[in-house]
Residue, then its C-alpha position, 0 to 999 in steps of 0.5 A: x797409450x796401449x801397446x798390444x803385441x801379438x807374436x807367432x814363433x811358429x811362423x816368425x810373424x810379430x804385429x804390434x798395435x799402438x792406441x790412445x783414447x782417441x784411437x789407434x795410433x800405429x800397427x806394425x806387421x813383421x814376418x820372415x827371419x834372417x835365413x828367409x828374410x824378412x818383410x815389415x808393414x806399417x799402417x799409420x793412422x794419424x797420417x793415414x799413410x802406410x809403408x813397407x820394406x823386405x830384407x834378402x836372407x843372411x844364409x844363416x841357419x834356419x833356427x835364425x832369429x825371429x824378426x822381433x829380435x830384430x825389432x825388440x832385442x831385448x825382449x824376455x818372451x823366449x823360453x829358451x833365451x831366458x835360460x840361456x840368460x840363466x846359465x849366463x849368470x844376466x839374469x838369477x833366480x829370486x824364488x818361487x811366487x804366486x801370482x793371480x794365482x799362477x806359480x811362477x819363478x821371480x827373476x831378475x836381471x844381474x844389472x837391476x833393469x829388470x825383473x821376470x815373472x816366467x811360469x815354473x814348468x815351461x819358462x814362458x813369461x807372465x809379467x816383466x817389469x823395469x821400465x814399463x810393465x808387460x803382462x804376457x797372455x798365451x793364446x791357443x793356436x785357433x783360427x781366431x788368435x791367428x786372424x790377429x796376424x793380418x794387418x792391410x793398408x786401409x783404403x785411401x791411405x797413402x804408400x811412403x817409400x820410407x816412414x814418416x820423420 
């Protein structure tokens, strides 16, 4: 199974893509954040259906979280969140690493569920392991990468109201 994430922060979009050897299994599109709202898509080719949902905005402020906070709440991918997590004594500081080639800073969550490879000068991660291990590629912001966010019901799949159980 391979599970390939792309997020944009800068316009609170996230699209997840789902595969195994005989194809790809689900793709999800999320946009919005709680002070905007919030739209979600699912495409799901093995029941060649498709369903979406939007929530109203919460009023909170505009720095609100992103909708893969709502989705993914444990994620490591925000600069600021793991410092903060720092400064929390959840995660501590293991020591300076070298990896393929890449200076980065080991850390490591206080509880042992995991541990965070972030690069030494913007904290953004490279590698986070515990459960599964996620490698984390930064990409330029061209019109290429951001195609990426675009994710439509193929034709001849059928609309849910709701996802499939």
């Amino acid at each position: 199974m391979t599970w390939h994430s792309s997020v944009d922060g800068a316009t609170h979009r996230e699209r997840q893509d789902v595969s195994d050897a005989a194809g790809p299994k689900v793709s999800m599109l999320a946009r919005g954040t709680l002070a905007t709202g919030t739209y979600l898509l699912v495409v799901d080719y093995q029941h060649r259906a498709w369903w979406d949902e939007a929530t109203q905005p919460t009023g909170r402020s505009s720095g609100a979280v992103i909708v893969r906070r709502l989705m993914w709440p444990d994620a490591y991918d925000d600069p600021q969140r793991i410092r903060v997590l720092l400064d929390a004594n959840r995660l501590r500081l293991v020591g300076p690493e070298t990896m393929g080639g890449h200076e980065t800073l080991h850390l490591s969550a206080t509880d042992g569920s995991t541990d965070l490879w972030v690069d030494g000068a913007t904290y953004l991660p490279v590698r986070q392991t515990g459960a599964a291990t996620f490698d984390y590629e930064w990409l330029p912001r061209t019109p290429e990468n951001l195609a990426r966010f675009e994710l439509s019901a193929p034709d001849g799949f059928t609309h849910r109201d709701k996802p499939i159980e």
